[in-house]
Biopython code that builds the backbone (N, CA, C, O; Angstrom):
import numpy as np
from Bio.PDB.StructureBuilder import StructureBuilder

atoms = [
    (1, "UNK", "N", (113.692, 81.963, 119.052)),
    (1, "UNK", "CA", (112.695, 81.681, 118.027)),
    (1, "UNK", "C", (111.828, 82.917, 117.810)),
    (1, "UNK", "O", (111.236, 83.567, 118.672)),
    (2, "UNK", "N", (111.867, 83.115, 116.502)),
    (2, "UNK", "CA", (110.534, 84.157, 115.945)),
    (2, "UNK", "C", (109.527, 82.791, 115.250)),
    (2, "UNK", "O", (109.538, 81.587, 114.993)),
    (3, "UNK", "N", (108.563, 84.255, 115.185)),
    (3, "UNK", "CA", (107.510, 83.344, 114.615)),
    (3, "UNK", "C", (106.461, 84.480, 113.263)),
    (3, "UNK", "O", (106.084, 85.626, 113.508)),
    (4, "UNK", "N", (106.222, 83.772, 112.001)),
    (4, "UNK", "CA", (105.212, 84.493, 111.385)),
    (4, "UNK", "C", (103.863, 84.494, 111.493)),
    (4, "UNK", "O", (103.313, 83.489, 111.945)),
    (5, "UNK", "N", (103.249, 85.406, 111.174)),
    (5, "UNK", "CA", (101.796, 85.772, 111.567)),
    (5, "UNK", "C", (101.103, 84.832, 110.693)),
    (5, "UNK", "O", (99.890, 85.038, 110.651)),
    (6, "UNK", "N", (101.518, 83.870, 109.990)),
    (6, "UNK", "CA", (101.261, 83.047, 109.425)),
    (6, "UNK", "C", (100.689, 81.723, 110.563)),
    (6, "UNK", "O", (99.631, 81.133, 110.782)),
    (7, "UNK", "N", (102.073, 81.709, 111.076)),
    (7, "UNK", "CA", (101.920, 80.981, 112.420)),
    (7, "UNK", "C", (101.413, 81.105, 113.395)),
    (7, "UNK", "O", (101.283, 79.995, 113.911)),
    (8, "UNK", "N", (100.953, 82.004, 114.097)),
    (8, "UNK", "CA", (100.171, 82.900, 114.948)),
    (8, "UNK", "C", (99.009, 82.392, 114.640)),
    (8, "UNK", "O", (98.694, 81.397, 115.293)),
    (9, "UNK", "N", (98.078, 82.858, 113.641)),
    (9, "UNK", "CA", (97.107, 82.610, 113.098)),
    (9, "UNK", "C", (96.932, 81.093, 112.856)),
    (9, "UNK", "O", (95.926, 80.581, 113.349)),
    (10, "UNK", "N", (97.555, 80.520, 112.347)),
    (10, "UNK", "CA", (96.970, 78.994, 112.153)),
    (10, "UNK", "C", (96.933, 78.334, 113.749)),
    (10, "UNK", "O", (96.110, 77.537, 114.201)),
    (11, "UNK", "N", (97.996, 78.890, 114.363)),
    (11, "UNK", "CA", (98.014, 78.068, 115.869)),
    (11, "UNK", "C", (96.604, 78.132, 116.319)),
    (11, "UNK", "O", (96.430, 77.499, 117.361)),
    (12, "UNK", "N", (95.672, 78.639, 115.900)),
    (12, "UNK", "CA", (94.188, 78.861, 116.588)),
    (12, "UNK", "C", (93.614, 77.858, 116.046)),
    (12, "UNK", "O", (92.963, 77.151, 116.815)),
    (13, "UNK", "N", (93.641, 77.624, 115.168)),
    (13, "UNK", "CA", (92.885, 76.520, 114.623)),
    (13, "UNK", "C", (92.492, 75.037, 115.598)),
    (13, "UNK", "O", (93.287, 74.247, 116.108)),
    (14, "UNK", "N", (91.565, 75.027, 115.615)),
    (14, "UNK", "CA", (91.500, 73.713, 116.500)),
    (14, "UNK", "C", (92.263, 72.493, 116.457)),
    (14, "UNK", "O", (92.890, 72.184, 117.470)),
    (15, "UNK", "N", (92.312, 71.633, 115.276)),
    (15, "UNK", "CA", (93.792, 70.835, 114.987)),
    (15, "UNK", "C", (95.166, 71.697, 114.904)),
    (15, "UNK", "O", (95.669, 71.604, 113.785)),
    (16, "UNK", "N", (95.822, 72.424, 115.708)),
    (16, "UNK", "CA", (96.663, 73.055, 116.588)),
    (16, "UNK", "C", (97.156, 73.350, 117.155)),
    (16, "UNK", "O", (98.375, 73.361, 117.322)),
    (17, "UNK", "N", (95.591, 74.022, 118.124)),
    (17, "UNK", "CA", (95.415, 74.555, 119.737)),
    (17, "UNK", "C", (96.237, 73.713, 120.267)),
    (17, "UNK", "O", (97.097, 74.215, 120.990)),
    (18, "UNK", "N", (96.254, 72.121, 120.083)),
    (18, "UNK", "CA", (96.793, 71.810, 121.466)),
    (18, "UNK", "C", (98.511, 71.425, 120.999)),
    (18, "UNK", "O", (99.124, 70.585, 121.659)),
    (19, "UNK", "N", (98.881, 71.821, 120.336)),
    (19, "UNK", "CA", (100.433, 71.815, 120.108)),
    (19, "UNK", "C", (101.187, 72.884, 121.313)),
    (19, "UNK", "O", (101.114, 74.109, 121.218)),
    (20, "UNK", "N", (101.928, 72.153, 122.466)),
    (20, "UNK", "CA", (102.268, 72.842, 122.941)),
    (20, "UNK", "C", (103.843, 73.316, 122.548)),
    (20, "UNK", "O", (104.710, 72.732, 121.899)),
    (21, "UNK", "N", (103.833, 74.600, 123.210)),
    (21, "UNK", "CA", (104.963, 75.367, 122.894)),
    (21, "UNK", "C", (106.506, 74.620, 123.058)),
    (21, "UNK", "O", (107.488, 74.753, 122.328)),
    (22, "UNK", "N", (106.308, 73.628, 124.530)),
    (22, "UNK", "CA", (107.976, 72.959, 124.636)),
    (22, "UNK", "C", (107.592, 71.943, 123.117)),
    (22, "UNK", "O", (108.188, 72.279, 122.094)),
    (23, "UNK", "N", (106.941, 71.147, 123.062)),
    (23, "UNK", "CA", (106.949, 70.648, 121.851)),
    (23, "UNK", "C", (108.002, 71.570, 120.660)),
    (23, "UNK", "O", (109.227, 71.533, 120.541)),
    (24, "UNK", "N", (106.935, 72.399, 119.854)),
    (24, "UNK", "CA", (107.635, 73.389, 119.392)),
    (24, "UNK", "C", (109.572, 73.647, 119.416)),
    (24, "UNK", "O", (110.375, 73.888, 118.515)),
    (25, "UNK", "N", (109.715, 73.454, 120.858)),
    (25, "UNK", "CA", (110.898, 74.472, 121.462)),
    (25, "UNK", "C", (111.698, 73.012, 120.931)),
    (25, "UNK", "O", (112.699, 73.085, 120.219)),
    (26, "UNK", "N", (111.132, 71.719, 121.365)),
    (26, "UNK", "CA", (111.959, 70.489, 121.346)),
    (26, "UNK", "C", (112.002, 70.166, 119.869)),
    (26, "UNK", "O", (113.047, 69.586, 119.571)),
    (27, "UNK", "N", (111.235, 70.356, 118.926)),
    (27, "UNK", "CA", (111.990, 70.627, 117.378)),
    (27, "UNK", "C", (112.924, 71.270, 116.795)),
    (27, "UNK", "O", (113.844, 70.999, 116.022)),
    (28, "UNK", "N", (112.465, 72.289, 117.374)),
    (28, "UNK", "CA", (113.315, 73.142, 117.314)),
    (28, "UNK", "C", (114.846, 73.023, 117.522)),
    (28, "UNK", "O", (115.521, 72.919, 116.498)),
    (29, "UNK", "N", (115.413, 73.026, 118.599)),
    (29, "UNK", "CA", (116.444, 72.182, 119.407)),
    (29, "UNK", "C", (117.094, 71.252, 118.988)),
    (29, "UNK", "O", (118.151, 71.192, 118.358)),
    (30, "UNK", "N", (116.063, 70.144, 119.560)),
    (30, "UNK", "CA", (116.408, 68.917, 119.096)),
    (30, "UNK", "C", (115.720, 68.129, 118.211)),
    (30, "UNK", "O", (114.786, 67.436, 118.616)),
    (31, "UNK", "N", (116.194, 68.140, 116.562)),
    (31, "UNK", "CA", (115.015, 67.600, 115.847)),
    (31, "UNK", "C", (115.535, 66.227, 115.477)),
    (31, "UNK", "O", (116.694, 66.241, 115.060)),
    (32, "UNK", "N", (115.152, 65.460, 115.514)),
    (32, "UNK", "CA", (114.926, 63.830, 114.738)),
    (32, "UNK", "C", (115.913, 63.759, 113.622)),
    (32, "UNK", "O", (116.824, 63.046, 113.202)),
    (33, "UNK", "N", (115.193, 64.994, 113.323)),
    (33, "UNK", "CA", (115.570, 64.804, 111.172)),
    (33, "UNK", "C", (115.629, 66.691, 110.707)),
    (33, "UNK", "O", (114.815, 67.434, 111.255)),
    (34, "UNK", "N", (116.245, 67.042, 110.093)),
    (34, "UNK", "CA", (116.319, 68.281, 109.244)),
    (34, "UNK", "C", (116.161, 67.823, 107.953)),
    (34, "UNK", "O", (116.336, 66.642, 107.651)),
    (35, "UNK", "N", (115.782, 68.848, 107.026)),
    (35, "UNK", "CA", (115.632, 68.747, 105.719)),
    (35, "UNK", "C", (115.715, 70.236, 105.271)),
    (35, "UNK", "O", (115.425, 71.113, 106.086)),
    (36, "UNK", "N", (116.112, 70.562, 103.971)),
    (36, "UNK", "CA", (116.174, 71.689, 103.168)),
    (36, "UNK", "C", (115.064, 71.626, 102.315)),
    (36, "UNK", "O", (114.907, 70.565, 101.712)),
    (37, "UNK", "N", (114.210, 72.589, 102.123)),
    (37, "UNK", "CA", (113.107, 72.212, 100.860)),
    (37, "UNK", "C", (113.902, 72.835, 99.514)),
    (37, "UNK", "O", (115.082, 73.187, 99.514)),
    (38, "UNK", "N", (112.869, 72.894, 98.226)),
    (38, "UNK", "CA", (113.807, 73.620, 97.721)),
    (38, "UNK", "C", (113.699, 75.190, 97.344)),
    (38, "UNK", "O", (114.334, 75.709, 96.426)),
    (39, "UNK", "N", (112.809, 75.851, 98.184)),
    (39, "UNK", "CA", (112.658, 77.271, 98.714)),
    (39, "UNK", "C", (113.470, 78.205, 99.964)),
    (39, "UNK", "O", (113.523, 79.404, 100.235)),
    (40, "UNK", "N", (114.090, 76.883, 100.579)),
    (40, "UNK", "CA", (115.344, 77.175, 101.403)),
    (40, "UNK", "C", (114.450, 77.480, 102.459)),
    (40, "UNK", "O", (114.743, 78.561, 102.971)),
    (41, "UNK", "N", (113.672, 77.044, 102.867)),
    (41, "UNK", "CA", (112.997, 76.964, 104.207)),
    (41, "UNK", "C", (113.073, 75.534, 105.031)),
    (41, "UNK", "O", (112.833, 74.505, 104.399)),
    (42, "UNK", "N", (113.350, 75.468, 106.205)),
    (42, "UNK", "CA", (114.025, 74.561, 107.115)),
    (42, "UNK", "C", (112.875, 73.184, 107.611)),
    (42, "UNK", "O", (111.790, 73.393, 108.155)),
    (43, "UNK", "N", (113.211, 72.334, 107.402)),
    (43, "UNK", "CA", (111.835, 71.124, 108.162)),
    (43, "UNK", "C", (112.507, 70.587, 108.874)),
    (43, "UNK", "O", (113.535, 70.022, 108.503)),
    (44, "UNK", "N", (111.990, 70.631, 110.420)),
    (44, "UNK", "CA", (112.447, 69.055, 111.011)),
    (44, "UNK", "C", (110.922, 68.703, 111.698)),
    (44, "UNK", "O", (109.801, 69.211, 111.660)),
    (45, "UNK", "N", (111.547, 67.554, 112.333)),
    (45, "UNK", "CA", (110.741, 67.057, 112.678)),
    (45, "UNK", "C", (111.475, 66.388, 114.567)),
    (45, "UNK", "O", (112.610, 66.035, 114.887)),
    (46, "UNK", "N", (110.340, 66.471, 115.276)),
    (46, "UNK", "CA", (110.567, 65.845, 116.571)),
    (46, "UNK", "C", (109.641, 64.778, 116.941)),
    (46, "UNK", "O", (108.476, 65.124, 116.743)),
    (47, "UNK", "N", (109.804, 63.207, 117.568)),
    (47, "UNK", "CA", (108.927, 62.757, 118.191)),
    (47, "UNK", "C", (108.266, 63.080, 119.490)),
    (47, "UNK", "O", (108.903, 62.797, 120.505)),
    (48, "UNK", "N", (107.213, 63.571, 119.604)),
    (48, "UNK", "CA", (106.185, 63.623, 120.778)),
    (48, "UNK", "C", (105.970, 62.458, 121.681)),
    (48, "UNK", "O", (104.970, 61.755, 121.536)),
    (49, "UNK", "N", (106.861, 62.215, 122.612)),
    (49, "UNK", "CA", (106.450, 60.779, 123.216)),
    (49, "UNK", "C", (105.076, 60.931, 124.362)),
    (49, "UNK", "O", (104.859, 59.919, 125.029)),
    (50, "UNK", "N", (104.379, 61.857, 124.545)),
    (50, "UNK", "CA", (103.129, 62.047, 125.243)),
    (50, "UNK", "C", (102.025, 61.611, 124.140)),
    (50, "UNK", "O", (100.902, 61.366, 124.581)),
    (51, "UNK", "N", (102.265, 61.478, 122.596)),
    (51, "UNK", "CA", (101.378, 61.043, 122.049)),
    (51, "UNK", "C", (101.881, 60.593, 120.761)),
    (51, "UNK", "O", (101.432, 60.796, 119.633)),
    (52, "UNK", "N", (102.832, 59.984, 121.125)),
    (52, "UNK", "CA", (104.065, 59.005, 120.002)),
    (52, "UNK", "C", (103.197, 59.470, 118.539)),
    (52, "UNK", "O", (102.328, 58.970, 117.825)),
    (53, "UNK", "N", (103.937, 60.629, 118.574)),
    (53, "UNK", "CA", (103.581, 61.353, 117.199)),
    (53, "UNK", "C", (104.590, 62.276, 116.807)),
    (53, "UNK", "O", (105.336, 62.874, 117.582)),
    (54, "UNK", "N", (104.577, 62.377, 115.385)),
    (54, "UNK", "CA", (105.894, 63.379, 115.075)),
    (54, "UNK", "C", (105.389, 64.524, 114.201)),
    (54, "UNK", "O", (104.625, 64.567, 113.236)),
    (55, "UNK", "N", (106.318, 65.738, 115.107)),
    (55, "UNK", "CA", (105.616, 67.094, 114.837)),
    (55, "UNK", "C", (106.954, 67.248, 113.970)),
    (55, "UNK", "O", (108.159, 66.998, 114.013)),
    (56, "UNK", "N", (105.958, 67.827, 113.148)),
    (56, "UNK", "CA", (106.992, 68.939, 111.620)),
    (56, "UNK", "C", (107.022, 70.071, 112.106)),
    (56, "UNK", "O", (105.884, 70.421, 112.418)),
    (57, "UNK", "N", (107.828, 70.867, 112.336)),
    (57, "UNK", "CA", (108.496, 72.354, 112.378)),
    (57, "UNK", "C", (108.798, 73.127, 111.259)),
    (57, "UNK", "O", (109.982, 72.929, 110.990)),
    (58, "UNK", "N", (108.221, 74.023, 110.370)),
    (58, "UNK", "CA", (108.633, 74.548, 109.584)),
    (58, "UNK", "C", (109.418, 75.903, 109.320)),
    (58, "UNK", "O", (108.817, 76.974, 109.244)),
    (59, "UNK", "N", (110.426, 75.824, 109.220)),
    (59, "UNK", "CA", (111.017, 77.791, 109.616)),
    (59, "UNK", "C", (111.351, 77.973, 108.261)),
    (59, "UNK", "O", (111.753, 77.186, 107.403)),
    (60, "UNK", "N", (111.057, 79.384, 108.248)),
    (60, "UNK", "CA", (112.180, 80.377, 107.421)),
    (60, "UNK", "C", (113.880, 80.655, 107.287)),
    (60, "UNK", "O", (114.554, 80.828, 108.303)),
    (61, "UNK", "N", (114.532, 80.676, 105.799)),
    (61, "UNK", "CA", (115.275, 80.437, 105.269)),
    (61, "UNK", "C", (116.433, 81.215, 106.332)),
    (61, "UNK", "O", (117.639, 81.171, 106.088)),
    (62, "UNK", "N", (115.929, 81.840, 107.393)),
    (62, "UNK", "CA", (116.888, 82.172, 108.342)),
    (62, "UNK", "C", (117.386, 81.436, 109.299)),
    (62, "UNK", "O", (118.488, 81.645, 109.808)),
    (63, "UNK", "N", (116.384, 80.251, 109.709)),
    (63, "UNK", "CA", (116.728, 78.700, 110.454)),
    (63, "UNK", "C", (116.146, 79.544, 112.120)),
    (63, "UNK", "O", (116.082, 78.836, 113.124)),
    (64, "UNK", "N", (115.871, 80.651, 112.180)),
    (64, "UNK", "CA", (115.241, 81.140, 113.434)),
    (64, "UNK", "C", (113.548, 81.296, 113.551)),
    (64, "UNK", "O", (112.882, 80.951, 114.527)),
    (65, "UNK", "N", (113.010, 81.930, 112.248)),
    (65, "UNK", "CA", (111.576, 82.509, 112.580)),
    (65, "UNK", "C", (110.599, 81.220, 112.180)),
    (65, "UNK", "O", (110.517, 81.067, 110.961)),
    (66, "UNK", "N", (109.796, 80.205, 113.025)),
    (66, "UNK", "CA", (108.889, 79.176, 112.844)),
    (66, "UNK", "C", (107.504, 79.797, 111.823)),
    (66, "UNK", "O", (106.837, 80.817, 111.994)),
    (67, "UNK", "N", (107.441, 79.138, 111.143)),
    (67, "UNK", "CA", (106.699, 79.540, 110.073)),
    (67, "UNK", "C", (105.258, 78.352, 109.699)),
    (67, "UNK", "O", (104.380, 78.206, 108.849)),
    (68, "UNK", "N", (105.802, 77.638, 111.095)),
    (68, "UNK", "CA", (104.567, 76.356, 110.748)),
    (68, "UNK", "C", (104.475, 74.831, 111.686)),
    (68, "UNK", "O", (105.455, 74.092, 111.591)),
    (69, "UNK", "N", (103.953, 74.631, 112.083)),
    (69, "UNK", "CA", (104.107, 73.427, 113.168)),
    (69, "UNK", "C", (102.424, 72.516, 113.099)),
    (69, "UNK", "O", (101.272, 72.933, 113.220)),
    (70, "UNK", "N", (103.128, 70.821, 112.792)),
    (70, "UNK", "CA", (101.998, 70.223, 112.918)),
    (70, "UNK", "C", (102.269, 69.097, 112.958)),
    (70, "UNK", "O", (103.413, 68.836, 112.586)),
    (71, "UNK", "N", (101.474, 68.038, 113.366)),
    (71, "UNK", "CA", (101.475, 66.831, 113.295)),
    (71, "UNK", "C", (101.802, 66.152, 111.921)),
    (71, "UNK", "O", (100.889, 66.250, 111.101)),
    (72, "UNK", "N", (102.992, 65.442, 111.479)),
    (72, "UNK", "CA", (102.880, 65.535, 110.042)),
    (72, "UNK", "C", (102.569, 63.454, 110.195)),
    (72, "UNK", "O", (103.354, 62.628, 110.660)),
    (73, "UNK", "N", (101.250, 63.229, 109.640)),
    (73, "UNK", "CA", (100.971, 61.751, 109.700)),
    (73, "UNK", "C", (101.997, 61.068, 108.604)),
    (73, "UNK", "O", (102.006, 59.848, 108.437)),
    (74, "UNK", "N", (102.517, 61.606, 108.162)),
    (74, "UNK", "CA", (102.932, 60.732, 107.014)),
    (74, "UNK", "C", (104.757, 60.256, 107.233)),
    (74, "UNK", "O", (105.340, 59.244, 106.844)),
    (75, "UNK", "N", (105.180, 61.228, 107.862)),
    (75, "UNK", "CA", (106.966, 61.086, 108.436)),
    (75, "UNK", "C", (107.102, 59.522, 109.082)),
    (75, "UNK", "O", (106.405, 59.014, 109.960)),
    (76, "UNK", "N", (107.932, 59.098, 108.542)),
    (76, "UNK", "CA", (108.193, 57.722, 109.106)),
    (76, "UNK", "C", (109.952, 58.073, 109.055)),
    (76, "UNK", "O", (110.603, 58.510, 108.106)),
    (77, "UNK", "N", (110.430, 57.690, 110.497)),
    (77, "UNK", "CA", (111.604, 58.069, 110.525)),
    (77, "UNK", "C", (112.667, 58.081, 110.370)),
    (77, "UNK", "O", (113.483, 58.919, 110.752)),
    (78, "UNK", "N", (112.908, 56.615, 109.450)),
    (78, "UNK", "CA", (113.657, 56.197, 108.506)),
    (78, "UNK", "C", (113.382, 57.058, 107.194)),
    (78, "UNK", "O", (113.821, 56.257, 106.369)),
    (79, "UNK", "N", (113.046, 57.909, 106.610)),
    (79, "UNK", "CA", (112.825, 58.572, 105.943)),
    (79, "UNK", "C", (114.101, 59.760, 105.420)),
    (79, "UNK", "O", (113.840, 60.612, 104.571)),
]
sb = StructureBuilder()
sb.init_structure("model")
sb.init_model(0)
sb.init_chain("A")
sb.init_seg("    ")
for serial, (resi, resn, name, xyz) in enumerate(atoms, 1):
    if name == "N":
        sb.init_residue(resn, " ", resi, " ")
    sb.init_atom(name, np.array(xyz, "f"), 0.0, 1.0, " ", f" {name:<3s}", serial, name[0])
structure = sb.get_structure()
């Protein structure tokens, strides 16, 4: 995994900070769900079972460099 300074920078943000990295790694990996947007940048999504929540992963059109990670409230996983 790469990551943009895009990402870097928002990870500070206090609704963030506490996204940990295996999280991250476990979207990454192993995601729930993939999706294509239509900018050709990559979404999945993983459930968090430490706080039965599902994190969105966002990468670049290379499927390697993370470009964005967050709690997305709205993913329901039948979706």
């Amino acid at each position: 995994m790469k990551f943009t300074h895009y990402f870097l920078f928002t990870r500070e943000r206090p609704d963030r900070k506490d996204i940990r990295m295996e999280w991250i790694e476990q979207a990454f990996h192993f995601p729930l769900k993939e999706d294509i947007q239509a900018d050709g940048r990559i979404r999945r999504w993983a459930k968090i079972e430490e706080n039965q929540k599902f994190l969105r992963l966002v990468l670049l059109e290379d499927g390697i460099t993370v470009h964005n990670a967050f709690f997305d409230r709205s993913f329901k996983p039948e979706d």
